[in-house]
Every structure is written in structure tokens, then in C-alpha cells.
N, C-alpha and C positions, 0 to 999 in steps of 0.2 A: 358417488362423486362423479362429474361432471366435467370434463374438457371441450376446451373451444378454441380454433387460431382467432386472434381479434382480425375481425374485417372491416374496419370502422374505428376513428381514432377517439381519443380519450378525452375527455374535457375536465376541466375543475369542477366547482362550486356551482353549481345552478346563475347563470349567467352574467359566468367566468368567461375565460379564454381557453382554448382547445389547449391540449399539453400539448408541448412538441416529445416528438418520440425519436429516440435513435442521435440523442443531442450529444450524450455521457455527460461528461463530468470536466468542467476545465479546466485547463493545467497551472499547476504555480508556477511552473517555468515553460516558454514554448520554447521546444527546440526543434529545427529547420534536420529534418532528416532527409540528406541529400541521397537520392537516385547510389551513384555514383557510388558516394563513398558507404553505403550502407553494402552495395555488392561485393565490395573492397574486404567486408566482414570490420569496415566501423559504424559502432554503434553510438550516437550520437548524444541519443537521452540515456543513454548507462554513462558515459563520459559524463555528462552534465550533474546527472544523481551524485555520481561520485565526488566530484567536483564540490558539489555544493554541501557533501556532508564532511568532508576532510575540512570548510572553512570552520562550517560549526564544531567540529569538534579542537577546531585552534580554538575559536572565539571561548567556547562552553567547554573547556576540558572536565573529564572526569577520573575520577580511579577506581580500579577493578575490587570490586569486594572480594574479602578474603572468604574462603572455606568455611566454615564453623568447626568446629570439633566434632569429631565422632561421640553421640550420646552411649551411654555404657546404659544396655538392655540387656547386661546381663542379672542372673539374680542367684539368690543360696536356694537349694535344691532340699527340703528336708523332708524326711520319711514320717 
């Protein structure tokens, strides 16, 4: 096997458009992560995660499944 760093960028389909590289992934929510209050130790997109999952869980409540029973693995022993 074979390794290589790319020196040269990526492109699609045969005369496609170049990929972009280094783009990631875009966010469902932007959040503005200030300087300031991030040094502060607040964290702005954990605030907003949180946030947004305490509504869905108003909106979509659910209930905790119970336990099951413990299966009986036991057995008669005979000679």
C-alpha cells in the first residue's frame, strides 16, 4: 500500500467543477462565538445545542422505557 499528501486539488466527474476542500459541513444553527465571552469560559454553540434540544423535548416529549425482567437461565441439573 501506497501513501501520498494531495498536492493538487480534487475535481468531480470529468468536466465538472473542482471540489472545494476544507469547506466541512454547514451548521443548522449559526452561532456568533464571541472572542470575549468564549474566554469568559461561555460557550455559546453548547448554550444554543442545549437550548434547542430542551424545546424539542417540550414540543416531542417522550417516556423512559422500563427494564424488562430478568430472563430465568436457570435450569434442573440431572445426573
Amino acid at each position: 500500500m501506497q501513501t501520498s499528501a494531495a498536492e493538487t486539488g480534487v475535481y468531480g466527474a470529468p468536466g465538472k467543477d473542482w471540489l472545494i476542500e476544507g469547506h466541512g459541513v454547514d451548521p443548522d444553527i449559526v452561532v456568533d462565538k464571541l472572542p470575549p465571552a468564549t474566554h469568559e469560559g461561555s460557550d455559546a454553540q453548547l448554550q444554543a445545542s442545549i437550548d434547542l434540544l430542551q424545546q424539542e423535548l417540550k414540543a416531542n416529549p417522550y417516556s423512559v422505557l422500563q427494564d424488562p425482567s430478568y430472563p430465568n437461565k436457570s435450569f434442573q441439573h440431572t445426573r
